[in-house]
C-alpha positions, 0 to 999 in steps of 0.5 A: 891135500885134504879127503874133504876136498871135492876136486880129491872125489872129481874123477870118482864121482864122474866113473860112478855116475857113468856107470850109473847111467849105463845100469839105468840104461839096461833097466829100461833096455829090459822092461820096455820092449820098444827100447829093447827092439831098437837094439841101440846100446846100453852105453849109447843110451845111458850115455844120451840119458846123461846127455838130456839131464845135462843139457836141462841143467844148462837152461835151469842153472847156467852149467852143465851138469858135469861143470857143477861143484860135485863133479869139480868146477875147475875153481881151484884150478883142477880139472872140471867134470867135462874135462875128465869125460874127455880125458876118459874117452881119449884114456879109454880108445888107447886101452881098449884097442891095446886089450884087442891088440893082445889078444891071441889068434890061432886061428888058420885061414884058407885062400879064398878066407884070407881073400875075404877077410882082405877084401872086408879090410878094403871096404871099410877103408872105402867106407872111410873114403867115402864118408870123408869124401862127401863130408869134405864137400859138405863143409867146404861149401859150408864155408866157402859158399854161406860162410858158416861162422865159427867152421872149418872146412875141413870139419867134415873129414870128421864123418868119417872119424865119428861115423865110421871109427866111433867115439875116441877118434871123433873126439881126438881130431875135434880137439885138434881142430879145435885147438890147432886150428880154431874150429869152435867146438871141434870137439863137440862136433865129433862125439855128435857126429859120433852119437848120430852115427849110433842112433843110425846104426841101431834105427837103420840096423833094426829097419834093415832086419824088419824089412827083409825079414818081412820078405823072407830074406833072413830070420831072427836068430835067437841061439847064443853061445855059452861061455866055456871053463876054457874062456877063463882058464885055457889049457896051459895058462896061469892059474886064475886065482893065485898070489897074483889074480890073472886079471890083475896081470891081464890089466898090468901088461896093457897099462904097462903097454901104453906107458911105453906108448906114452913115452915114445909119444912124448918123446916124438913130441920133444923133437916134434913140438909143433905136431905135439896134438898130432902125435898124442892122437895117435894114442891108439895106434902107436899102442897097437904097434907095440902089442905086435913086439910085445906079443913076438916077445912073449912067444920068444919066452914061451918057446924058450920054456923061461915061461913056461905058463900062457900068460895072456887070456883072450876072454879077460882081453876081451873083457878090458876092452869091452869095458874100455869101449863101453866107458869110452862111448857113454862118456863121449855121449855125455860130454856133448854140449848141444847149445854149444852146436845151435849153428852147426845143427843143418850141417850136421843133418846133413853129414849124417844124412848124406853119411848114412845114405853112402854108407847103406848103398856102398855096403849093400853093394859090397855085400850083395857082389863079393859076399852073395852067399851071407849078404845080409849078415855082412851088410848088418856087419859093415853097415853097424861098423860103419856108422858106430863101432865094430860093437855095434856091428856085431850087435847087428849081426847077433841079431840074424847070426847069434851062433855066428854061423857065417863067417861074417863075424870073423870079417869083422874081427880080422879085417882090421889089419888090411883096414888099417895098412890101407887106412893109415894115410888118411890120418895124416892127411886128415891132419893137412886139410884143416891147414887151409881152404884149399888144402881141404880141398886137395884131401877131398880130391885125393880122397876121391882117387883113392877111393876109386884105385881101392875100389879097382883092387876091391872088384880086381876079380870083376875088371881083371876077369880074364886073368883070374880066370886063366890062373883058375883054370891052371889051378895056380889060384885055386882054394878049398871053400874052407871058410865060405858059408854053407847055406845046406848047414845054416838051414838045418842049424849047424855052423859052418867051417869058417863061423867064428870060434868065440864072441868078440866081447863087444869090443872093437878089435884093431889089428893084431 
């Protein structure tokens, strides 16, 4: 192998120019005021700058702008630049949730807490339900009523994959689609239903707060929380700068992590051939799995005193995986190829638009029965989550609550682990319903059940009134306020009990 040879700098060239992009990005975020009110992502944004100069390049020289020889044109039998953006959103949704799953929590919640934080997880799976519902519909009557050339019917299960778990999940059920089931530009249909999720989220998010700002209801927030000596360096930890960096270990202990993923992937897939692409989707989940043992081992050591020293810090988690997400969306963006979509585009109007007037109502609902006293700031939430990442939920939600005094931003963090029992099974069977016209059908209807018996569990309180209301007056379900919004504080500027302790670094958290 030669240094001079272009495929050797493929994957150099590829980070730099998506790192690139996102400082480009932030320049124009800052000196002008409109980009910079649409609160849209630094990553988005660079990443749909990439996605422009791309698509030029196509009409001006034949090929894409990461297909061109700087960027390896596969010729040589390596891999080509679109490729390698692939390949770093599908890395980059495996790290990042495995950065969010090592982080440390503390943190000891009240009943009715617990209860809201259960009843945050419920409702972002019935966001999953619903978006999946409506796309199914969609493309079901795509294909079996205009003949759509080139769609699956099951292709609209992955609004609720793009719009609703973002970029690295768009992109894994889309190659599988593609290459599993003949869905013609699979993969480009999810991240572009996944960048439309984005720009719903920001336009929408900013119209939201401008209208109810202009009614009263909410004001702008501008207070942020300042980091600490103790986000870098808590009672108790390793040293940061030593022999060995702290943040050299924090990486070690996350790769180290997802090579043993690797290997149980690999593994399954041995015994398993045929759900091989299956099994090598769940890259994330299986990772975030393994941060529950790896966390119990290393709490075994500490209170065994053989290690004697915190090993894991949360701020440079949240570092890695904020790093990790932000890299994992501008290369997404970027890899779209939009001619590769011409035939696709009044479907994908319509996912996004039917995703995005669900989404908004569903949550609005939600947010103004079981949250009524931090309605807004858990709307802006969920409806940010919904349609982009947790991230950018939390993008939305600074933007009325920067010292997080309402406990809405830890909703957001913690629901992740009811989401995720509740959510499971629609991973499997959003493997199912590409299998066949009708079994895409089936999902839909059960994907329709479900969300209605999650909705029955969600407003339990509401229908089961009488019995929530006798165990309350024998105090057998009684619970101190402890994490509910105090509106008395907020007013005067003072965060309430169950605000959240720290910024999520922007990343999107999974269960822990």
């Amino acid at each position: 192998m030669s240094f001079a040879e272009l495929n050797v700098w493929t994957f150099i060239m590829v980070i730099a120019t998506l790192l690139l992009s996102m400082l480009i990005a932030g320049a124009l975020k800052y000196f002008i005021p409109a980009l910079k009110k649409t609160l849209i992502p630094v990553s988005v944004l660079g990443g749909i700058l990439l996605l422009v100069i791309s698509t030029v390049v196509y009409f001006a020289a034949g090929d894409y702008l990461f297909n061109l020889a700087a960027y390896g044109d596969g010729s040589d039998g390596s891999m080509t630049g679109m490729e390698v953006l692939e390949l770093i959103t599908y890395h980059c949704l495996g790290i990042g949730f495995i950065a969010s799953g090592m982080r440390n929590s503390k943190k000891k919640f009240t009943k009715k807490r617990a209860g809201e934080i259960f009843d945050s997880g419920v409702t972002t799976v019935n966001g999953y339900l619903i978006q999946a519902f409506a796309g199914l519909i969609i493309t079901l009557v795509a294909v079996w009523g205009i003949g759509t050339d080139g769609m699956i019917s099951a292709a609209g299960i992955l609004l609720a994959f793009g719009f609703g778990q973002g970029t690295g999940q768009a992109l894994n059920y889309g190659k599988i689609y593609e290459n599993e089931y003949g869905f013609e530009g699979g993969a480009n249909f999810g991240l572009t239903v996944a960048a439309l999720g984005f720009l719903v989220a920001c336009i929408g998010g900013v119209i939201y707060i401008n209208h109810m700002r202009r009614k009263g209801l909410i004001r702008i927030d501008t207070s942020v929380r300042r980091n600490t000596l103790a986000d870098y360096e808590d009672e108790n930890e390793i040293p940061a700068v030593s022999s060995l960096d702290k943040m050299t270990v924090q990486f070690a202990i996350v790769l180290a992590i997802y090579a043993v993923s690797f290997g149980i992937m690999y593994g399954l897939s041995l015994a398993f051939d045929s759900l091989a692409d299956t099994l090598f989707g769940f890259n994330f989940l299986i990772g975030v799995l393994l941060t529950i043992p790896a966390k119990m081992l290393l709490n075994k050591l500490y209170d065994k005193k053989i290690v004697r020293k915190r090993i894991i810090n949360n701020y440079m988690m949240d570092r890695i995986s904020g790093f990790a997400f932000d890299l994992m969306i501008v290369a997404g963006v970027a890899a779209i190829q939009l001619p590769l979509l011409a035939t696709y585009w009044p479907v994908l109007l319509l996912l996004a638009v039917a995703g995005t007037l669900l989404t908004f109502f569903y949550v609005n609902f939600v947010s103004k029965k079981l949250f009524p006293s931090y309605r807004h700031e858990q709307f802006l939430a969920f409806f940010g989550m919904l349609t982009g990442t947790a991230s950018t939920g939390m993008i939305l939600l600074r933007e009325v609550d920067g010292s997080y005094r309402t406990p809405a931003s830890e909703n957001l963090v913690y629901q992740s682990l009811p989401a995720m029992v509740f959510g499971f099974p629609l991973m499997f069977l959003a493997t199912w319903a590409p299998q066949s016209n009708w079994s895409a059908l089936w999902v839909c209807i059960i994907v329709g059940v479900c969300f209605v018996a999650l909705n029955i569990v969600l407003f339990r309180r509401s229908i089961f009134k009488k019995r929530f209301a006798t165990r309350t007056s024998d105090g057998s379900d009684a619970a101190d306020d402890g994490g509910t919004y105090d509106e008395t504080a907020a007013a005067e500027g003072e965060p309430a009990s169950g605000g959240a302790a720290a910024d999520t670094g922007g990343a999107e958290p999974p269960a822990a």
